[in-house]
N, CA, C and O atoms as a MOPAC input file, in Angstrom:
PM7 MOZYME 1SCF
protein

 N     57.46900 1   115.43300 1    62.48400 1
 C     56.62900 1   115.87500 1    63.58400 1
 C     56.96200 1   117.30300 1    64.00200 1
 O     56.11100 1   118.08900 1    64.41700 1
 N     57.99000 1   117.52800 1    63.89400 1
 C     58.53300 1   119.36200 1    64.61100 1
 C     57.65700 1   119.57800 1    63.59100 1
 O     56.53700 1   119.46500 1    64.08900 1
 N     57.55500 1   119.85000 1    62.32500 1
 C     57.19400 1   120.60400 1    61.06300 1
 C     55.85300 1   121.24600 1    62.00000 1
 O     55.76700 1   122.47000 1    62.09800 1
 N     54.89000 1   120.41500 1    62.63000 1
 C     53.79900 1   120.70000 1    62.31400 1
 C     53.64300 1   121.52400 1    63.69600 1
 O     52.52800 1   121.91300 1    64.04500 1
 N     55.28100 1   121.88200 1    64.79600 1
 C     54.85500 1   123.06200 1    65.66800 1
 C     55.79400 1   124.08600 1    64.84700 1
 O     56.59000 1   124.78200 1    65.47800 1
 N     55.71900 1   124.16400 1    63.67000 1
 C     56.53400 1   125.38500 1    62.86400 1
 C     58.22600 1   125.09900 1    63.33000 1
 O     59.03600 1   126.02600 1    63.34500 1
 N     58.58900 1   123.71300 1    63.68900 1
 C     59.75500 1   123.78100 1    63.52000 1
 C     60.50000 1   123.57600 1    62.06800 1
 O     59.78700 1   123.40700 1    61.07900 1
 N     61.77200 1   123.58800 1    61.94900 1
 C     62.89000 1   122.77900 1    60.81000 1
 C     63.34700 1   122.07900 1    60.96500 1
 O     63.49300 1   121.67300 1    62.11800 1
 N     63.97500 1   121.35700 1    59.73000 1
 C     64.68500 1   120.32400 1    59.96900 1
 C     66.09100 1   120.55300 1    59.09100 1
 O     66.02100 1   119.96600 1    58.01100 1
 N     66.97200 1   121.05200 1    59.23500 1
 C     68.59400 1   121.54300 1    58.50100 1
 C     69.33800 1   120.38200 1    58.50200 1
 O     70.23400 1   120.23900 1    59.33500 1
 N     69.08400 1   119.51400 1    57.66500 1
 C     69.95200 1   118.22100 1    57.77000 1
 C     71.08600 1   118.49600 1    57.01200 1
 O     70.96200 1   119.45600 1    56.25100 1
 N     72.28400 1   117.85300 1    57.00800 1
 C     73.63100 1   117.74300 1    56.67900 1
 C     74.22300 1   119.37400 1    56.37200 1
 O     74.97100 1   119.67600 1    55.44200 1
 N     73.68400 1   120.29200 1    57.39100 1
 C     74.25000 1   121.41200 1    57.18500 1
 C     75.54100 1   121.29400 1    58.58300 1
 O     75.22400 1   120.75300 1    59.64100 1
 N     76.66300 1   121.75600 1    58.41400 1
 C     77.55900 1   121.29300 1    59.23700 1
 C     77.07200 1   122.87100 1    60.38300 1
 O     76.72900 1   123.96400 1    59.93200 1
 N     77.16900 1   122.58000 1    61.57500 1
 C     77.35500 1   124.01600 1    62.34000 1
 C     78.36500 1   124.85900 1    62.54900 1
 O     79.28800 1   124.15300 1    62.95500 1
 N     78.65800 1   125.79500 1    62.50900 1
 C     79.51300 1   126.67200 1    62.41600 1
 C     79.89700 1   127.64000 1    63.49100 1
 O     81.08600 1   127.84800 1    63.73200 1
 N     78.74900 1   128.35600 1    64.27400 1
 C     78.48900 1   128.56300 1    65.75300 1
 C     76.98600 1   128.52000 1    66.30000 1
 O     76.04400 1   128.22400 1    65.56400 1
 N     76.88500 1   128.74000 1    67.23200 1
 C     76.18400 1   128.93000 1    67.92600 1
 C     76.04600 1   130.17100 1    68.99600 1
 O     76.98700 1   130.33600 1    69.77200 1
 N     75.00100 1   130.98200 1    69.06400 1
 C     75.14800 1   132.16700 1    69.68200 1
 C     73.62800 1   132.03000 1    70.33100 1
 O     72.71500 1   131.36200 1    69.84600 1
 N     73.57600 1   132.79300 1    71.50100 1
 C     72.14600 1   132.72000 1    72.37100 1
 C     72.76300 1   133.86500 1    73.27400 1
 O     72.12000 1   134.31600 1    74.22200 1
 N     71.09600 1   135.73400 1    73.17200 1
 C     71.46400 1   136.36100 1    74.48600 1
 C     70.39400 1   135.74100 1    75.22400 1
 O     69.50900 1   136.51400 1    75.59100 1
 N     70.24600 1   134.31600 1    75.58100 1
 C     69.25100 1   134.00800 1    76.41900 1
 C     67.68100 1   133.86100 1    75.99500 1
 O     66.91400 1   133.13200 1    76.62400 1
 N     67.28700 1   134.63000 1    74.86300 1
 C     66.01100 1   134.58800 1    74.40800 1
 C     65.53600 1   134.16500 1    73.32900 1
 O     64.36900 1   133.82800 1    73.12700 1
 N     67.02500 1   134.16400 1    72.07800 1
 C     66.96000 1   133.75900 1    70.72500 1
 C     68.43700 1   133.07100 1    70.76200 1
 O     69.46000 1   133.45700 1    71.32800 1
 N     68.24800 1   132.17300 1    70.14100 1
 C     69.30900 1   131.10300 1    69.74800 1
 C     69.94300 1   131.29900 1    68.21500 1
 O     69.04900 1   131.05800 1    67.40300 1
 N     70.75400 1   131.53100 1    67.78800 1
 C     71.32100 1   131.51600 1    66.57700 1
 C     72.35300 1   130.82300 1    66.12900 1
 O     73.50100 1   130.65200 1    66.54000 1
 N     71.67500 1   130.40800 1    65.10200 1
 C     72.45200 1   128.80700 1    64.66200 1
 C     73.36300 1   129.32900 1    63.57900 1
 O     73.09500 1   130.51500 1    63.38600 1
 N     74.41300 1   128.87100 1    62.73500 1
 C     74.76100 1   129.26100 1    61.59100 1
 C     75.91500 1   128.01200 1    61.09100 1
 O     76.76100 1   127.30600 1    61.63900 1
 N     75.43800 1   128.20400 1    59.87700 1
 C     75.72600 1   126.76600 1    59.55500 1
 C     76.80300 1   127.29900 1    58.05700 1
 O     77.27300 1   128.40600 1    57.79300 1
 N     76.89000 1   126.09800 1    57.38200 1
 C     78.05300 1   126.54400 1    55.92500 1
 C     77.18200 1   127.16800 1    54.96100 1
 O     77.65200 1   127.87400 1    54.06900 1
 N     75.56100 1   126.88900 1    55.11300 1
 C     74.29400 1   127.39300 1    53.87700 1
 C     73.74300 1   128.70200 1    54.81900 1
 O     73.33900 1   129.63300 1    54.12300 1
 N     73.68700 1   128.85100 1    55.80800 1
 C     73.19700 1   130.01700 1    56.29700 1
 C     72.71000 1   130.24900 1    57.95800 1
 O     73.41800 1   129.85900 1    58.88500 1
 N     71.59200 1   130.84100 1    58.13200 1
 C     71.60100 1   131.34100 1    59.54300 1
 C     70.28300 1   131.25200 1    59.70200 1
 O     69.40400 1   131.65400 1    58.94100 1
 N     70.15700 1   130.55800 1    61.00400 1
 C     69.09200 1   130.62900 1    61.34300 1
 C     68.69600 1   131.08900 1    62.47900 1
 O     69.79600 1   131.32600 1    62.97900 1
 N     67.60400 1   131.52600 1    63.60300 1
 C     67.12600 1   131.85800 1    64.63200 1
 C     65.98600 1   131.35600 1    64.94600 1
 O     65.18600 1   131.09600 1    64.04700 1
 N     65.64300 1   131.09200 1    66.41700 1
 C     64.92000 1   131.00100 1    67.38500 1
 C     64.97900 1   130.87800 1    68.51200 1
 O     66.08100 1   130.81300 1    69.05900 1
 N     63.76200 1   130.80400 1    69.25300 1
 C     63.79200 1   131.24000 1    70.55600 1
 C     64.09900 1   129.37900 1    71.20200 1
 O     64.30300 1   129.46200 1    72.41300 1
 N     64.16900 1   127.94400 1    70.74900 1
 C     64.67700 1   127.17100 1    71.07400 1
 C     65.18600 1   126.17500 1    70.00300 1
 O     64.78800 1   126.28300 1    68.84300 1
 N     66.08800 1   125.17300 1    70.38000 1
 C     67.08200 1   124.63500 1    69.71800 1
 C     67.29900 1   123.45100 1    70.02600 1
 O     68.11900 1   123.14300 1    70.89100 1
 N     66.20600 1   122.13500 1    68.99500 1
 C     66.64500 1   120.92100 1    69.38200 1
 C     68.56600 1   119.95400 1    68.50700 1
 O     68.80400 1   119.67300 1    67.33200 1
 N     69.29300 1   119.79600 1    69.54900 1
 C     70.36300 1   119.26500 1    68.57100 1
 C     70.42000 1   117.83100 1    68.78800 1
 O     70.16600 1   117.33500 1    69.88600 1
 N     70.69300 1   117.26800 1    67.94000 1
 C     70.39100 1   115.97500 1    67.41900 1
 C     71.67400 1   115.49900 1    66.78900 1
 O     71.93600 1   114.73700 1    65.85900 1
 N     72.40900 1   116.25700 1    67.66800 1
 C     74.33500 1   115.73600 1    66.90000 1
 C     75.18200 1   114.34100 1    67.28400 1
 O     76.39900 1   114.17300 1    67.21000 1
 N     73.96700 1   113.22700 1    67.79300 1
 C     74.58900 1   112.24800 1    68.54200 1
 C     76.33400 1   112.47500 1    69.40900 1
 O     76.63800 1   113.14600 1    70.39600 1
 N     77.04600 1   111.72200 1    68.64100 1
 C     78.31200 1   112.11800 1    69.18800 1
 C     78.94100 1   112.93900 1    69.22500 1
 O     79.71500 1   113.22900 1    70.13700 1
 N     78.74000 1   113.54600 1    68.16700 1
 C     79.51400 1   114.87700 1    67.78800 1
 C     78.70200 1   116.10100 1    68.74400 1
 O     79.12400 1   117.25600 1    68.79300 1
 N     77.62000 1   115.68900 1    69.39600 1
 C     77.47500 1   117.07000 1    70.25200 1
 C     78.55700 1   117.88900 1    71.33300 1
 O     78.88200 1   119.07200 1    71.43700 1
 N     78.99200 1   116.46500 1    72.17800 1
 C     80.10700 1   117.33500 1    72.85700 1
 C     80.87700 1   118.61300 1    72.44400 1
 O     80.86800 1   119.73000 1    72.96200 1
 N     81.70300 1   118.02800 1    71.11800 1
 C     82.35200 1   119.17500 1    70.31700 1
 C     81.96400 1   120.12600 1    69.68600 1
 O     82.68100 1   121.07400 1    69.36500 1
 N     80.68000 1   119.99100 1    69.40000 1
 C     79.97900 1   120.93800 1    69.02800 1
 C     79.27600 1   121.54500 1    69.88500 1
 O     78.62000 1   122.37100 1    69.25000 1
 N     78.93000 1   121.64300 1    71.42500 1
 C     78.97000 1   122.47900 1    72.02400 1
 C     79.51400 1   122.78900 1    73.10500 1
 O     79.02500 1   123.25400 1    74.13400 1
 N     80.76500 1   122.45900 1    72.78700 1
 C     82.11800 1   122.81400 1    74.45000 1
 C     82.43300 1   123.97600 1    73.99600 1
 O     82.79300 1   124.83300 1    74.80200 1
 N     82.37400 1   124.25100 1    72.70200 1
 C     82.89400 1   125.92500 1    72.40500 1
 C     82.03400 1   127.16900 1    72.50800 1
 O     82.33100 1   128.33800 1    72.26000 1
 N     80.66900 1   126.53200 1    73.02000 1
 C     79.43600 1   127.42400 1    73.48200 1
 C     79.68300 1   127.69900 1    74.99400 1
 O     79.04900 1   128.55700 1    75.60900 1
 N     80.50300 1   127.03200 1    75.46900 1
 C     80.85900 1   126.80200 1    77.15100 1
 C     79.63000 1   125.51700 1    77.92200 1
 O     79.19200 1   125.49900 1    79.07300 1
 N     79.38800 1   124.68800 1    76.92500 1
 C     78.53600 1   123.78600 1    77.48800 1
 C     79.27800 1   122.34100 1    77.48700 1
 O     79.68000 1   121.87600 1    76.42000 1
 N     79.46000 1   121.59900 1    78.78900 1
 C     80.22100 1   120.33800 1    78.90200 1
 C     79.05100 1   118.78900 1    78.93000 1
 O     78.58700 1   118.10600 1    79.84300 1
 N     78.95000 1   118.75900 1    77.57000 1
 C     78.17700 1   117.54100 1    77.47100 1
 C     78.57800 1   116.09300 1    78.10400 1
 O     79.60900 1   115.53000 1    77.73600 1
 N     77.78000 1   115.57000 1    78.99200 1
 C     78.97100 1   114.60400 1    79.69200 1
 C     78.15800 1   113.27600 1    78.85100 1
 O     77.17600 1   112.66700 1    79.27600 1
 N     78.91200 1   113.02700 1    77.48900 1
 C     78.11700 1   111.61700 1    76.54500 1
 C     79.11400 1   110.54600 1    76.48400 1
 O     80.25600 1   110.70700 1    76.05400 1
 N     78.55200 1   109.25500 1    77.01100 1
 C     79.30600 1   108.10100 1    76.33800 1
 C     78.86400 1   107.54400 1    75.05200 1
 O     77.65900 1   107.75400 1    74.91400 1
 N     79.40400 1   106.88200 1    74.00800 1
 C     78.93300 1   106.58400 1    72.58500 1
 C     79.15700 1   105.26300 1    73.70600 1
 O     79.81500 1   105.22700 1    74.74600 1
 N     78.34200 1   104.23300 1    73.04600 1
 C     77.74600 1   102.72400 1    73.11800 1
 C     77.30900 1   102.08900 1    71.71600 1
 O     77.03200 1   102.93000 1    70.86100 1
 N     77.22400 1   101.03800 1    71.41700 1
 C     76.63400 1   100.67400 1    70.32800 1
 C     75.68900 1    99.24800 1    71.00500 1
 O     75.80800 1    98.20300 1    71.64400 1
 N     74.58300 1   100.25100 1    70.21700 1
 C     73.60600 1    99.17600 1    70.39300 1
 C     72.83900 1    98.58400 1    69.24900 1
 O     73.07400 1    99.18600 1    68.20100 1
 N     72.04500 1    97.64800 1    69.13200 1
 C     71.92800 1    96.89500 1    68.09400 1
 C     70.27700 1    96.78600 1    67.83400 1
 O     69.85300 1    96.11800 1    68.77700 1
 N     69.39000 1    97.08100 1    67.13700 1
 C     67.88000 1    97.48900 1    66.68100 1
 C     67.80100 1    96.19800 1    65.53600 1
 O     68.44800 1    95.99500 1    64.50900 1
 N     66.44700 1    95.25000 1    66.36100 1
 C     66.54000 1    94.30800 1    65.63900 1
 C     65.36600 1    94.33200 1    65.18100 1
 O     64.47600 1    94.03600 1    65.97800 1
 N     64.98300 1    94.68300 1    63.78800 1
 C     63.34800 1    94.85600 1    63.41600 1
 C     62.17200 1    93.35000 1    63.31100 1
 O     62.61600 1    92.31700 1    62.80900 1
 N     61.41400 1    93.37400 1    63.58000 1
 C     60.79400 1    92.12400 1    63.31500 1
 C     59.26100 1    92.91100 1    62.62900 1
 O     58.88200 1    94.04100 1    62.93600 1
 N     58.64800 1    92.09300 1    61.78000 1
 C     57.32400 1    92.22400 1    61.35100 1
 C     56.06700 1    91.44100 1    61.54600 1
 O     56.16400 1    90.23900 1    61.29900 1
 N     54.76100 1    91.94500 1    61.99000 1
 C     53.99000 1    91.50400 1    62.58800 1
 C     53.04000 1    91.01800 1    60.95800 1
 O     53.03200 1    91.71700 1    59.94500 1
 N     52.22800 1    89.49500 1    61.14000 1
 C     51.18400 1    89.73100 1    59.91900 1
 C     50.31600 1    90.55800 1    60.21100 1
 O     49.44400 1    90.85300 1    59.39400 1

């Protein structure tokens, strides 16, 4: 679904930093660098640590919850 507002999707690229002067966001990862003007992260648990060194204090508890599929005829 992002694709089709011209977003990406950088899966299993690890992050490396993160930089923002407020208007553009710059990502950079172990394959390369990216930019824009916003930045969805999708790091479940690992977000905290990945952005306390941006100066951002993610306040996340991990839980496990359980997704039980059923199928309709």
């Amino acid at each position: 679904m992002i694709q089709v507002f011209g977003g990406k999707i950088a899966d299993n690229e690890p992050v490396i930093n993160i930089q923002s002067d407020g208007g553009i966001v710059e990502v950079t990862t172990r394959k390369g660098r990216y930019k824009a003007r916003s930045l969805i992260i999708t790091a479940g648990a690992w977000a905290p640590k990945l952005l306390k060194h941006i100066g951002l204090d993610l306040p996340l508890w991990v839980s496990l919850a359980y997704r039980i599929p059923y199928f309709r005829d």
